[in-house]
N, C-alpha and C positions, 0 to 999 in steps of 0.2 A: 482550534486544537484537533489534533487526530489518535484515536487511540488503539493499542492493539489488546486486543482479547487474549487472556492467559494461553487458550492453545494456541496462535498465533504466536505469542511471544516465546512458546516453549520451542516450536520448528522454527524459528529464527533464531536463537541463540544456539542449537542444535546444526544448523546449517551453517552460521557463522563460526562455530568450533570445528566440524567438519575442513570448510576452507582455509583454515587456518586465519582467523580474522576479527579472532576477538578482539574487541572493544569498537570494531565499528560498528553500520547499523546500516537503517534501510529506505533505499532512495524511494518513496511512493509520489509517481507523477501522473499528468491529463495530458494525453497528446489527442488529436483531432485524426480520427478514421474510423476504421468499426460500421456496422450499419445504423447505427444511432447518433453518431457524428462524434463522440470523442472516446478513447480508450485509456482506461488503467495500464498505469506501467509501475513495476518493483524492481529493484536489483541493487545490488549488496552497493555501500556507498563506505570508503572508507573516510573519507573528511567530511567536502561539503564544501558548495560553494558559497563567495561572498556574502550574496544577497540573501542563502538559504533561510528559512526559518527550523530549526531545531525542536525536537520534540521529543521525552523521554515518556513511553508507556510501560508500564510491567516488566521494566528491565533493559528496555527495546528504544537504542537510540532511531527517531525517524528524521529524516532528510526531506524538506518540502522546497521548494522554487518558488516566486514569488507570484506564479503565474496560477499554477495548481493550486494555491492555496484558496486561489477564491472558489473554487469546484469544491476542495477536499473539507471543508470546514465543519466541525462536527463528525465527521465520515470516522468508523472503525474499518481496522483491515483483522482478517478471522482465518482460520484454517479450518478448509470443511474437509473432512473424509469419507466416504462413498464407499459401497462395493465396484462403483466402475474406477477408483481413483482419491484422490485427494487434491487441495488444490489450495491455494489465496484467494479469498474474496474480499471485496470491498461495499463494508452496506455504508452507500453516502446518502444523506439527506434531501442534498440537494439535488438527487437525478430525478424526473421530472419522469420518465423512464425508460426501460432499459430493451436490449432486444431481447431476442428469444433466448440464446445463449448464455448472456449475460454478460458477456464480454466486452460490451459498448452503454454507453446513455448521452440521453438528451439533459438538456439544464432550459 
């Protein structure tokens, strides 16, 4: 299971209204690059494929691949906000860990 955090779920429903898009939700996948060998990916998903697994947090439909899911498991996606910005993060359990940035992890 993956879950989204209330502010998380509030700037996705908020972005999803924006794009005109409600009722879909949110792709969260592992692809392989980064300097820690694999990277976080997000982006608006309006279905979902075959094999996906589906997940409703706080509102917030999420869209997983069956590949991701073995990385993502446990993992919350959160929205932090900074004076230099704001942004998605992902605290997974299972990164072993991350680079400096934070934009990559090991498993």
């Amino acid at each position: 299971m993956i879950n989204v955090s209330e502010t998380a779920a509030s700037k996705i429903s908020e972005l999803l209204t924006e794009e005109g898009k409600d009722g879909s939700g949110l792709r969260v996948f592992v692809q392989g690059g980064g300097c820690s060998g694999f990277q976080y990916g997000l982006m608006i998903e309006e279905g979902g494929g075959v094999a996906d697994q589906i997940f409703e947090s706080n509102g917030v439909k999420l869209f997983v691949d069956p590949v991701s899911i073995s990385y993502l498991s446990g993992a919350e996606v959160d929205f932090v906000d900074t004076v230099t910005g704001g942004g998605f993060t992902i605290k997974n359990p299972n990164a072993v860990s991350t680079c400096g940035c934070g934009s990559s992890f090991s498993v």
